[in-house]
LORO-774185 format. One record per atom (N, C-alpha, C): atom name; residue in one letter; x negated, y, z. Coordinates in Angstrom, 2 decimals, padded with zeros to 5 digits, m for minus. Layout:
# LORO-774185
<atom=CA; res=A; x=X; y=Y; z=Z>
...
This chain:
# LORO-774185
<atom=N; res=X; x=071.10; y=051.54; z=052.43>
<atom=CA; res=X; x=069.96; y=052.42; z=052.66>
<atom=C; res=X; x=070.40; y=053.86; z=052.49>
<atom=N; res=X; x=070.30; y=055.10; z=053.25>
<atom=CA; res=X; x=069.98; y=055.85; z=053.41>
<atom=C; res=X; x=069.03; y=056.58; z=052.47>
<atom=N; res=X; x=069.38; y=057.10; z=051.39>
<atom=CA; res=X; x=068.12; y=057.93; z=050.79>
<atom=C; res=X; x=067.95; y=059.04; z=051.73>
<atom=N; res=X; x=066.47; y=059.59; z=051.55>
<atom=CA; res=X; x=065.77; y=060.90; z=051.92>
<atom=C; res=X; x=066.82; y=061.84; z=051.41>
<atom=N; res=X; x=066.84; y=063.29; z=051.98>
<atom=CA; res=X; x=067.34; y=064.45; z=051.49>
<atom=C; res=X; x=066.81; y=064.39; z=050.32>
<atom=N; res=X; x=065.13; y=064.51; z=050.31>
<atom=CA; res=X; x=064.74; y=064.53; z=048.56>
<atom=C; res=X; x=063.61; y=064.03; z=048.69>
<atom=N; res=X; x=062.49; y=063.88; z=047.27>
<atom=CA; res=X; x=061.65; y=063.30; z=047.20>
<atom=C; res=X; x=060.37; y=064.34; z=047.35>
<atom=N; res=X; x=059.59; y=064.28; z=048.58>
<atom=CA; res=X; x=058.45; y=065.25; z=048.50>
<atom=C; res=X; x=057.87; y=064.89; z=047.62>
<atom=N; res=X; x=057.56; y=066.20; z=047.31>
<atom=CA; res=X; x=056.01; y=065.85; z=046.22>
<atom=C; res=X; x=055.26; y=067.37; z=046.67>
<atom=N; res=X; x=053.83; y=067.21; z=047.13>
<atom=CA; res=X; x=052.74; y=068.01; z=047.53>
<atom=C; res=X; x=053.03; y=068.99; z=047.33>
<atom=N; res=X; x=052.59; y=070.37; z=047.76>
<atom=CA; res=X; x=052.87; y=071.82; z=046.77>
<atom=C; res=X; x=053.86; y=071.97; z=046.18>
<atom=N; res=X; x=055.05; y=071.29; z=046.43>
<atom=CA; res=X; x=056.24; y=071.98; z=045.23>
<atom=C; res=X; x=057.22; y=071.48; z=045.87>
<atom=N; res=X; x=057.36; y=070.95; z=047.32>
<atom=CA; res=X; x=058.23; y=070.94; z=047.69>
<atom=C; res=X; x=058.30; y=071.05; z=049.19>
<atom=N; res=X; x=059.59; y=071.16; z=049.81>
<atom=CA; res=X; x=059.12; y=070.69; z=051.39>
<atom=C; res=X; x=059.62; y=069.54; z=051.85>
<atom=N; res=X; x=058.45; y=069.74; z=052.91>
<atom=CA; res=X; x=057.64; y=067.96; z=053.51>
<atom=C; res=X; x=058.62; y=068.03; z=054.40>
<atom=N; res=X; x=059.16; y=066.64; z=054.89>
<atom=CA; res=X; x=060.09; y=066.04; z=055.49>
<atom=C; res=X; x=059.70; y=066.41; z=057.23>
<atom=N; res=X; x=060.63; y=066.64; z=058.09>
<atom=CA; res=X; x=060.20; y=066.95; z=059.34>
<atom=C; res=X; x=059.28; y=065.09; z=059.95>
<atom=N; res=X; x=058.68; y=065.39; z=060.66>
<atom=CA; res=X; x=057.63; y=064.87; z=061.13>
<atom=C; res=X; x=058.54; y=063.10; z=061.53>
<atom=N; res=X; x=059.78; y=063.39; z=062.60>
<atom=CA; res=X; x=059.69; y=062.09; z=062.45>
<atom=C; res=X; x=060.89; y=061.46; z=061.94>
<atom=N; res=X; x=061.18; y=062.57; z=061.17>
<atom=CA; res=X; x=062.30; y=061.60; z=059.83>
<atom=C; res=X; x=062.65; y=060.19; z=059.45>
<atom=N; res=X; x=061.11; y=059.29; z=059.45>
<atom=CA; res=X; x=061.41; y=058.28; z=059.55>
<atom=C; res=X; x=060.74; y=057.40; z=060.77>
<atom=N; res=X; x=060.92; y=057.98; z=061.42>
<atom=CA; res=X; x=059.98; y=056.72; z=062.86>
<atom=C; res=X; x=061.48; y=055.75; z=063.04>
<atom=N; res=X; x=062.49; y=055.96; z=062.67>
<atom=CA; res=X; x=063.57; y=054.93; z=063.19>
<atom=C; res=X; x=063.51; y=054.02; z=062.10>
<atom=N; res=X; x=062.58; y=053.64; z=061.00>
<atom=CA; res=X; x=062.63; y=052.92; z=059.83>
<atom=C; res=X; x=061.09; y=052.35; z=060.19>
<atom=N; res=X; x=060.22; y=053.25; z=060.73>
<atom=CA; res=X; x=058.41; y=052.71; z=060.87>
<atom=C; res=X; x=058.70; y=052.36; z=062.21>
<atom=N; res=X; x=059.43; y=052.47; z=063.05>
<atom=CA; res=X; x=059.89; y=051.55; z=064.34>
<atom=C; res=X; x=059.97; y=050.23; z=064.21>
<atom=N; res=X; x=060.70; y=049.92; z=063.27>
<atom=CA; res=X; x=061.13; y=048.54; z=062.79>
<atom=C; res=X; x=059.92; y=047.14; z=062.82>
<atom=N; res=X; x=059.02; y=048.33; z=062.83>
<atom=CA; res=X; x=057.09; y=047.11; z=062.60>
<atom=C; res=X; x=057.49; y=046.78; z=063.96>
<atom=N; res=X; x=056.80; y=045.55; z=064.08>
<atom=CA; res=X; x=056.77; y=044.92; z=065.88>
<atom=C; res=X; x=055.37; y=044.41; z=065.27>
<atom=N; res=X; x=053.96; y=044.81; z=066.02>
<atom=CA; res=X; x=052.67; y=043.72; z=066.14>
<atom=C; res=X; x=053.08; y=042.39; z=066.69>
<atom=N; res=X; x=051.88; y=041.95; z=065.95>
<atom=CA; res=X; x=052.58; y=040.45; z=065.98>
<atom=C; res=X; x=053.36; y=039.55; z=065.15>
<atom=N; res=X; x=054.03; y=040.60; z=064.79>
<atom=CA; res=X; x=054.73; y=039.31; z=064.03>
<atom=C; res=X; x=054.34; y=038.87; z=062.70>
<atom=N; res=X; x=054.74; y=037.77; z=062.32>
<atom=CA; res=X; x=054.45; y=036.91; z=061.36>
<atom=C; res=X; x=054.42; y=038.02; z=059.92>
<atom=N; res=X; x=053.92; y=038.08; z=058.41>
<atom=CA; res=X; x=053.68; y=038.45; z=057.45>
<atom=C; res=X; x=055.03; y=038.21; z=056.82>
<atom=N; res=X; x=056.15; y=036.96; z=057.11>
<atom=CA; res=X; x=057.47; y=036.65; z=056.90>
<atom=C; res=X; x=058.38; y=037.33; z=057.52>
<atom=N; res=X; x=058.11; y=037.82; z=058.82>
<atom=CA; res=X; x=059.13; y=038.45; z=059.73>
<atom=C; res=X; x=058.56; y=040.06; z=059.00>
<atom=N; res=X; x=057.61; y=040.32; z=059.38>
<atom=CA; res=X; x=057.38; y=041.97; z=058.48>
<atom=C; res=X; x=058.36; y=042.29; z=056.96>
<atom=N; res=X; x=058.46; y=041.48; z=056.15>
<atom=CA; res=X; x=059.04; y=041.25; z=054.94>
<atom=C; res=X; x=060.43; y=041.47; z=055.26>
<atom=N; res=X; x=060.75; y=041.04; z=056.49>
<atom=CA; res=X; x=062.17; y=040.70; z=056.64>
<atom=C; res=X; x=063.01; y=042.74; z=057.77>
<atom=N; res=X; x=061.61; y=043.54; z=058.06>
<atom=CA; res=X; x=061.70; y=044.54; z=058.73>
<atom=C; res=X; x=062.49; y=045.34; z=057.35>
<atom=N; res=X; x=063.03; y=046.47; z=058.15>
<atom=CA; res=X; x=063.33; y=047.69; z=057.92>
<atom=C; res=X; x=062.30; y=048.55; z=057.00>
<atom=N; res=X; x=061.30; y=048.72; z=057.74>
<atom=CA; res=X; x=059.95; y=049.72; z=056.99>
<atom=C; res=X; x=059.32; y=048.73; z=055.49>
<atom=N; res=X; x=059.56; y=047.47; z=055.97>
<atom=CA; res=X; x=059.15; y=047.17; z=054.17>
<atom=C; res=X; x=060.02; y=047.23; z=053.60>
<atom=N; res=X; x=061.84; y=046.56; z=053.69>
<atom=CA; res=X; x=062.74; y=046.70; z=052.74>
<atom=C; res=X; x=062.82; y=047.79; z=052.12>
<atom=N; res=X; x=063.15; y=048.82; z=053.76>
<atom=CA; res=X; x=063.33; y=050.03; z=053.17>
<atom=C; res=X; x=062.40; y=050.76; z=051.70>
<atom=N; res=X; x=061.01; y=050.60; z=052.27>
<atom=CA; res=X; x=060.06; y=050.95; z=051.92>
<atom=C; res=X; x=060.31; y=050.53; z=050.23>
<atom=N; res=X; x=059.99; y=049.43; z=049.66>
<atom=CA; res=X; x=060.53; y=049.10; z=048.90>
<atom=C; res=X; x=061.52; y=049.65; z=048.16>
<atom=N; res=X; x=062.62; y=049.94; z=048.68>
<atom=CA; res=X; x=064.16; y=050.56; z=048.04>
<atom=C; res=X; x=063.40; y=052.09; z=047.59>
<atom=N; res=X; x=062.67; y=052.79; z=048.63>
<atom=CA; res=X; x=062.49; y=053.71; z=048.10>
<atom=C; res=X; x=061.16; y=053.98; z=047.03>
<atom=N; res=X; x=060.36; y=053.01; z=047.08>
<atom=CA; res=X; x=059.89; y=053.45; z=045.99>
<atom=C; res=X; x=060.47; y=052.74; z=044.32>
<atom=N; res=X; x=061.39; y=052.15; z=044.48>
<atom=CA; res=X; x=062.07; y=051.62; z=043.38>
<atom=C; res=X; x=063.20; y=053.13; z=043.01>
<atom=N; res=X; x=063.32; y=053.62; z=043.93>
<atom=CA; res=X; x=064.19; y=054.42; z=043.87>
<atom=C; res=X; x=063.51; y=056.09; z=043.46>
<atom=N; res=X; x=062.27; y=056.38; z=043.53>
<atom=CA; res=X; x=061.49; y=057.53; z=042.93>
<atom=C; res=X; x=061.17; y=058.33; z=044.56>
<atom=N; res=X; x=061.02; y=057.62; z=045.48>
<atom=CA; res=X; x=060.81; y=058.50; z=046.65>
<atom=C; res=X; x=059.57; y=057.75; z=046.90>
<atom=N; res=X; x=058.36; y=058.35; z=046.10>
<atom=CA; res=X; x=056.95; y=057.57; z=046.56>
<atom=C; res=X; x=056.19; y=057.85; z=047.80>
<atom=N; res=X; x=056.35; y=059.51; z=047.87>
<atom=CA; res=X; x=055.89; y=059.87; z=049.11>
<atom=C; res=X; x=056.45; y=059.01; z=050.64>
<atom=N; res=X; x=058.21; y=059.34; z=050.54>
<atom=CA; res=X; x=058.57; y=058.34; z=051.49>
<atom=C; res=X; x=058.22; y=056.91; z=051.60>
<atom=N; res=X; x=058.14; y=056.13; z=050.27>
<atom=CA; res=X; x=057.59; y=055.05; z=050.46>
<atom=C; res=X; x=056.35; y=054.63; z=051.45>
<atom=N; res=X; x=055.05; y=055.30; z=050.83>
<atom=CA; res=X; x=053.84; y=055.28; z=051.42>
<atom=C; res=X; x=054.03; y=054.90; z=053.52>
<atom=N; res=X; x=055.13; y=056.35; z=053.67>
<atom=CA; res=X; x=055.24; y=056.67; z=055.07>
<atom=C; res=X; x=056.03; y=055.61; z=055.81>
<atom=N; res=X; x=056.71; y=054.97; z=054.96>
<atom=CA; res=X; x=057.31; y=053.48; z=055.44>
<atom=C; res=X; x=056.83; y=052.22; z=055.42>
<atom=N; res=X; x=055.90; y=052.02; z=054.54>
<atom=CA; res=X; x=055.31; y=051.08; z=054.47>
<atom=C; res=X; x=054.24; y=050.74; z=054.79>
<atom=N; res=X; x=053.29; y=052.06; z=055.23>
<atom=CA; res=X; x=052.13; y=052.10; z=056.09>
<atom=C; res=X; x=051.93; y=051.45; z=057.69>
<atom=N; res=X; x=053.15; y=051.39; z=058.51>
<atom=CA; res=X; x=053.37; y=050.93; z=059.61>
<atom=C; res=X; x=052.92; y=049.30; z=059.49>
<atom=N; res=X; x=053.86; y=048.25; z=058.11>
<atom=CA; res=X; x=053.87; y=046.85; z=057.98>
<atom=C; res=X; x=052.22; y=046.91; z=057.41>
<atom=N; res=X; x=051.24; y=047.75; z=056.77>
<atom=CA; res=X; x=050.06; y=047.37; z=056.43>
<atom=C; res=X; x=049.38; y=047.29; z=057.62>
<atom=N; res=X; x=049.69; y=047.92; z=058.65>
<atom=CA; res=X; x=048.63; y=048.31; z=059.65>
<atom=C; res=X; x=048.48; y=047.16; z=060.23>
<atom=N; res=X; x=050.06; y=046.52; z=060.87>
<atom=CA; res=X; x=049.83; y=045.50; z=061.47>
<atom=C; res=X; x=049.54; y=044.14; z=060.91>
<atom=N; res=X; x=049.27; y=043.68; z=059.81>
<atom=CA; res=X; x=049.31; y=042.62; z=059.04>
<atom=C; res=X; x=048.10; y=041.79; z=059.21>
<atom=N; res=X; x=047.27; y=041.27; z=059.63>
<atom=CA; res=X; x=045.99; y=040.56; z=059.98>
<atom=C; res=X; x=045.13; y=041.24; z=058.79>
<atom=N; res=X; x=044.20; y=041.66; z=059.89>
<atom=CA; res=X; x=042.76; y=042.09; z=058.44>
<atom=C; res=X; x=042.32; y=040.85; z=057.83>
<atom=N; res=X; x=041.74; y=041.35; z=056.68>
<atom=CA; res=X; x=041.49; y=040.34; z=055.67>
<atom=C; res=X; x=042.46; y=039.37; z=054.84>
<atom=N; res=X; x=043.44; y=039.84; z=055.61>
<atom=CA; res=X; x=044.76; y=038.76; z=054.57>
<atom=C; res=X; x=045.51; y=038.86; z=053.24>
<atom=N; res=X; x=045.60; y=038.01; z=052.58>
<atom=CA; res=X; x=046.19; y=038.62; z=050.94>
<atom=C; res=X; x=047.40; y=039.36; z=051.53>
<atom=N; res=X; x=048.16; y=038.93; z=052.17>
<atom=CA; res=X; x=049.39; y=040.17; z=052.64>
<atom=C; res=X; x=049.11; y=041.47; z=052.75>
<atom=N; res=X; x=048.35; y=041.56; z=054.09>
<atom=CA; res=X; x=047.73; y=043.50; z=053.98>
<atom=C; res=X; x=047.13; y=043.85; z=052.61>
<atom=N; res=X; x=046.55; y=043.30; z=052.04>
<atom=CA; res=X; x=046.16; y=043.59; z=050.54>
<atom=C; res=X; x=046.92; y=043.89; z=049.56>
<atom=N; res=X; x=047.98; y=043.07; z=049.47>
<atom=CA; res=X; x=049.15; y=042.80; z=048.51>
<atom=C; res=X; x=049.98; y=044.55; z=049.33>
<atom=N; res=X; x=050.76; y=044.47; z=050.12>
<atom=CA; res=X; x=050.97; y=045.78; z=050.39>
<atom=C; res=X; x=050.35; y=046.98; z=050.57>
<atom=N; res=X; x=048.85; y=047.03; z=050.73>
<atom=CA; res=X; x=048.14; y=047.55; z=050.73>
<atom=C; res=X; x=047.99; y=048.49; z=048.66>
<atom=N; res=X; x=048.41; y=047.10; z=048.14>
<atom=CA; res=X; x=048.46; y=047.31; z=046.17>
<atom=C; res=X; x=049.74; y=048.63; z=046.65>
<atom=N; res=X; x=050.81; y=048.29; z=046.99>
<atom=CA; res=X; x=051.97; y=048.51; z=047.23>
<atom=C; res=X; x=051.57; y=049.90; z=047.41>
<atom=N; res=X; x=051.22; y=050.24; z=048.34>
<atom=CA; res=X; x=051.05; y=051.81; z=048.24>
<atom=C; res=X; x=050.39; y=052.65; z=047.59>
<atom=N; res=X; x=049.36; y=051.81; z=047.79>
<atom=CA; res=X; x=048.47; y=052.79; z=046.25>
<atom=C; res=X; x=049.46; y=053.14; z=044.86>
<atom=N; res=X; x=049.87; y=051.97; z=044.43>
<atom=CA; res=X; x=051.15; y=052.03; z=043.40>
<atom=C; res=X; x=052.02; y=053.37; z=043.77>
<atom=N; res=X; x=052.57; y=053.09; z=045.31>
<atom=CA; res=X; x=053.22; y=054.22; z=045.30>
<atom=C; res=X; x=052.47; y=055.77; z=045.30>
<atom=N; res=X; x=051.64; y=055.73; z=046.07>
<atom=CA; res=X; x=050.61; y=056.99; z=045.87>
<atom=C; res=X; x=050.39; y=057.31; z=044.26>
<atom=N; res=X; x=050.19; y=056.17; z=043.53>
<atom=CA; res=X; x=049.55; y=056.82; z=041.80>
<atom=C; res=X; x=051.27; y=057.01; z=041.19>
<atom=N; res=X; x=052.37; y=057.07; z=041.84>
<atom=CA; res=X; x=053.42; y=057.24; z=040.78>
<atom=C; res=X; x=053.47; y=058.87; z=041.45>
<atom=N; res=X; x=053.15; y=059.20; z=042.75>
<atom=CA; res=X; x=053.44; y=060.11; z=043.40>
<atom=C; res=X; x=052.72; y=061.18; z=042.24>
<atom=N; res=X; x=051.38; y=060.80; z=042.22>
<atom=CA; res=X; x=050.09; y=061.90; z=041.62>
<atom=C; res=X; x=050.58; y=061.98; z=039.99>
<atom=N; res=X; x=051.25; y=060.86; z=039.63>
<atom=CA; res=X; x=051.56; y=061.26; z=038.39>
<atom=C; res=X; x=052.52; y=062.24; z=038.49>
<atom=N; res=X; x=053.49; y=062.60; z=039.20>
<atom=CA; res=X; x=054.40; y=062.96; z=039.03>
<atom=C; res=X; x=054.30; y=064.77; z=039.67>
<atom=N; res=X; x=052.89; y=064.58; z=040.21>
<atom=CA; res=X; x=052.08; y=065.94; z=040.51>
<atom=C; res=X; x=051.37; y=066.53; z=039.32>
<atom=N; res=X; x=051.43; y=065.68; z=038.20>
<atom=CA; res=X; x=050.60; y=066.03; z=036.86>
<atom=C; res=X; x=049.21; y=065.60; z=037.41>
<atom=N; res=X; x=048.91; y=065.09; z=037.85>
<atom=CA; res=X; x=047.13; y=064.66; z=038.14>
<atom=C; res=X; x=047.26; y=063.23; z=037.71>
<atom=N; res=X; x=047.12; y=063.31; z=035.95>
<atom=CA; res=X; x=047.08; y=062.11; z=035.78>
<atom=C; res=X; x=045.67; y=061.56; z=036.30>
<atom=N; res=X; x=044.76; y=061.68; z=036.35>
<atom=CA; res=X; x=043.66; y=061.08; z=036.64>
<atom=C; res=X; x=043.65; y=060.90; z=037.95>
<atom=N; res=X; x=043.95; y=061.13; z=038.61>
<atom=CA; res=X; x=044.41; y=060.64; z=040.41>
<atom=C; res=X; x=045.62; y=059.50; z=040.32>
<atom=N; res=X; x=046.21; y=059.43; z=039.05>
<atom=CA; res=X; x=046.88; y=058.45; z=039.23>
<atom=C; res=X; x=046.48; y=057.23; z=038.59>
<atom=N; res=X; x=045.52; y=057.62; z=037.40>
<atom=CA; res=X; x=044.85; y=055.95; z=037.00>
<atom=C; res=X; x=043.61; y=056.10; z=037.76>
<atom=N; res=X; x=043.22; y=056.16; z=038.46>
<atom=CA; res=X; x=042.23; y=055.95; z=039.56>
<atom=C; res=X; x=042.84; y=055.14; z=040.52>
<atom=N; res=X; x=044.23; y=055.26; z=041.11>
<atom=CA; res=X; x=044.81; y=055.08; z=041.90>
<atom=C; res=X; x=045.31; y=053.56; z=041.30>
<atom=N; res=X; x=045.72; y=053.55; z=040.28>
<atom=CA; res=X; x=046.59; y=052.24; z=039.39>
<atom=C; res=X; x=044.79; y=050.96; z=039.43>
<atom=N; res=X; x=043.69; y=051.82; z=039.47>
<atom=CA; res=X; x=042.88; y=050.59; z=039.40>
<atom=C; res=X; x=042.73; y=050.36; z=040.81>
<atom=N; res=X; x=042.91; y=051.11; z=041.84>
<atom=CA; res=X; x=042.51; y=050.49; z=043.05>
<atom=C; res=X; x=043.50; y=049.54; z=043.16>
<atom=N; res=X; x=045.00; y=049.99; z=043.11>
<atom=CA; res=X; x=046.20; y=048.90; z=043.14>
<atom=C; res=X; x=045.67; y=047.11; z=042.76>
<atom=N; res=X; x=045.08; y=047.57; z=041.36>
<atom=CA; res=X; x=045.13; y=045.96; z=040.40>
<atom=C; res=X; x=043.71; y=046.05; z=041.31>
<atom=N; res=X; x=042.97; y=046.30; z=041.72>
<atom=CA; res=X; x=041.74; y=045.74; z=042.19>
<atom=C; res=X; x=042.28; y=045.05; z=043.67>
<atom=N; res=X; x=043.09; y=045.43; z=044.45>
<atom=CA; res=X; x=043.63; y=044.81; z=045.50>
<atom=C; res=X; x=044.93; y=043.48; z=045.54>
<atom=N; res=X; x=045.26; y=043.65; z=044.17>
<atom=CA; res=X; x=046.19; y=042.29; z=043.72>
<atom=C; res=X; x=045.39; y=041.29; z=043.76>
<atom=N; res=X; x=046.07; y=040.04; z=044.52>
<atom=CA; res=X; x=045.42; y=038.50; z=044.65>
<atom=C; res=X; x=045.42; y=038.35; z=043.56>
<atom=N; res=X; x=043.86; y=037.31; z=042.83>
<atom=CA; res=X; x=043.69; y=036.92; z=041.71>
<atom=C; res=X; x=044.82; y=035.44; z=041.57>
<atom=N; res=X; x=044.41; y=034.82; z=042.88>
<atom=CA; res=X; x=045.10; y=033.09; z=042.60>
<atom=C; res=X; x=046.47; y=033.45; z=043.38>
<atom=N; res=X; x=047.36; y=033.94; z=043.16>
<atom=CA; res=X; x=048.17; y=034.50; z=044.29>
<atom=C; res=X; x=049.58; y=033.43; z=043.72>
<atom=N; res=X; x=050.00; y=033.16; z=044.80>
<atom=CA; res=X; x=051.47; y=032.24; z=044.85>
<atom=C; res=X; x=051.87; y=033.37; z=044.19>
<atom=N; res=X; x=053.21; y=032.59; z=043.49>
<atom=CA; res=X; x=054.17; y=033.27; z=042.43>
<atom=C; res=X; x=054.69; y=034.80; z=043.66>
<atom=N; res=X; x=055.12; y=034.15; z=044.86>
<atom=CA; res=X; x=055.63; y=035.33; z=045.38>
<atom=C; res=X; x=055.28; y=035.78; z=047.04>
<atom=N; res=X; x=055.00; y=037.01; z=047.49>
<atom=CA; res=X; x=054.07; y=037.17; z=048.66>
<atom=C; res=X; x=055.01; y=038.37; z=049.17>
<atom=N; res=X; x=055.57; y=037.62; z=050.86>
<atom=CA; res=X; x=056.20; y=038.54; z=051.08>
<atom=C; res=X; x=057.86; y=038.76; z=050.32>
<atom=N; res=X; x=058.01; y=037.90; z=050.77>
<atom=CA; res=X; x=059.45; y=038.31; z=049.17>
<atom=C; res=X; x=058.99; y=038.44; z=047.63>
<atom=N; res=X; x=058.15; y=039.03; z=047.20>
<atom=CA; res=X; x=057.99; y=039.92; z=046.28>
<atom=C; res=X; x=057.40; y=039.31; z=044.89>
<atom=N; res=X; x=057.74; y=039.10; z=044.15>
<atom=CA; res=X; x=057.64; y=038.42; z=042.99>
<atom=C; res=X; x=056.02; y=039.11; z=042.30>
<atom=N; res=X; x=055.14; y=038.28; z=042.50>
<atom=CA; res=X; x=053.71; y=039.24; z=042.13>
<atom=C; res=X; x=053.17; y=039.32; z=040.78>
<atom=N; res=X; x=053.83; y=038.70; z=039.68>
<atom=CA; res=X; x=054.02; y=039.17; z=038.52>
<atom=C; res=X; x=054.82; y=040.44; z=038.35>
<atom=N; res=X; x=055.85; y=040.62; z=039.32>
<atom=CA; res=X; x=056.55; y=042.18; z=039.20>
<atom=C; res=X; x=055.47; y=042.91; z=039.58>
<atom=N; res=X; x=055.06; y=043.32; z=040.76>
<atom=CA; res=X; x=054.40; y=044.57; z=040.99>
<atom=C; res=X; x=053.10; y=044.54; z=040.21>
<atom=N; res=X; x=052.50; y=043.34; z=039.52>
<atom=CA; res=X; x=051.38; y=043.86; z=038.22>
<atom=C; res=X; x=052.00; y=044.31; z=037.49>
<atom=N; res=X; x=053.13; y=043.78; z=036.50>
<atom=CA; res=X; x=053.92; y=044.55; z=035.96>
<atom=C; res=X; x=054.15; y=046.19; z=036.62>
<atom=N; res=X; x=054.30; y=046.75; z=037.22>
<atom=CA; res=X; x=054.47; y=047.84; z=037.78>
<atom=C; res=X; x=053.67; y=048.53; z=037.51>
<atom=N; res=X; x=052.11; y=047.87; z=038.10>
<atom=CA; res=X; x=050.94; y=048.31; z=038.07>
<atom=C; res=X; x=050.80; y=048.97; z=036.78>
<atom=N; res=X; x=050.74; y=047.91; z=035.59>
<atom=CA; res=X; x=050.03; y=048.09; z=034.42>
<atom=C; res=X; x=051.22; y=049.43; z=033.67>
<atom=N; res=X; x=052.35; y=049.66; z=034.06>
<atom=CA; res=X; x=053.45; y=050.26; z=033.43>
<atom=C; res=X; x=053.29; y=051.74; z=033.61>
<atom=N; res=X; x=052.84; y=051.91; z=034.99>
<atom=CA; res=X; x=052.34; y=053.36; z=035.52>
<atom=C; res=X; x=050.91; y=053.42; z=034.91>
<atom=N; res=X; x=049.90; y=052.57; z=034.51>
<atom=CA; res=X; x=048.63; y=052.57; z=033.96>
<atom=C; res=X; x=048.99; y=053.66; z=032.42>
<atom=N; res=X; x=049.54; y=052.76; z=032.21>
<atom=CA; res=X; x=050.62; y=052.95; z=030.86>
<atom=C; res=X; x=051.23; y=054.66; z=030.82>
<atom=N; res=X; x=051.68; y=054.82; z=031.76>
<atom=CA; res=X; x=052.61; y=056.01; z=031.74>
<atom=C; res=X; x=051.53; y=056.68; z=031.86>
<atom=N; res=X; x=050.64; y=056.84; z=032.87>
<atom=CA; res=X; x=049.46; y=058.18; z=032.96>
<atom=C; res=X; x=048.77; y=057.78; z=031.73>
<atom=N; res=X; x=047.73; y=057.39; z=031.28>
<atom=CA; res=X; x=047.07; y=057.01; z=029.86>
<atom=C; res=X; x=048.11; y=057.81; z=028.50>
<atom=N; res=X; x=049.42; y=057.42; z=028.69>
<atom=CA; res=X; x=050.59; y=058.43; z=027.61>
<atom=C; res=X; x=050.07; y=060.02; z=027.96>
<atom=N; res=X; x=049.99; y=060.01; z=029.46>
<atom=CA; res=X; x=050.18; y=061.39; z=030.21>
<atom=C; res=X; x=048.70; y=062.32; z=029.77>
<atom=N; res=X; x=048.23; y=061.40; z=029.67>
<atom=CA; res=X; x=046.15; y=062.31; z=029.30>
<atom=C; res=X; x=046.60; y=062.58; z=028.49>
């Protein structure tokens, strides 16, 4: 993977030219299966970078695999958690803690209650874990 030059963050830095990443949000094909999306570019990637502290980029990569994912499905939901997560690490890291536990309850409000161990690749005890850790970090941050 390719990191970003750097990690935007709102007002304090500059925003990435416009289509910086369309060769990574290319990677979505409609249609395809919730297994084949998992297996794209724009979620791995997506993924790497918000493990990696690039939340803004995250969001912009991973928004492509939410769009196309069947409405109503624990998948679009489950990635759907996924960005919000990444959006509330973003706002923390803007100092608005309260945009970011606002953000950490929409996350856990969009996590499957009965959810298979793992959705999408993704081990869904990790990203609650995630959830509750950034809950954690802004709550330190008030």
């Amino acid at each position: 993977m390719q990191q970003p030059t750097h990690a935007y963050i709102p007002g304090k830095n500059e925003r990435h030219p416009e289509d910086a990443f369309d060769a990574i949000r290319n990677t979505v094909v409609q249609g395809h299966s919730a297994e084949q999306l998992a297996q794209s570019d724009a979620f791995k990637v997506g993924l790497q970078y918000l493990d990696a502290g690039f939340y803004w980029e995250a969001h912009e990569v991973l928004e492509p695999v939410w769009v196309v994912l069947p409405e109503g499905s624990e998948e679009k939901r489950f990635v759907q958690a996924i960005i919000q997560l990444a959006n509330g690490c973003l706002k923390l890291r803007m100092d608005k803690p309260k945009a970011a536990l606002r953000l950490t309850g929409l996350a856990r409000g969009l996590m499957p209650i009965d959810a298979p161990e793992k959705i999408m690749t993704l081990n869904v005890a990790d990203v609650h874990a995630r959830i509750d850790k950034l809950e954690s970090d802004v709550l330190f941050a008030l």
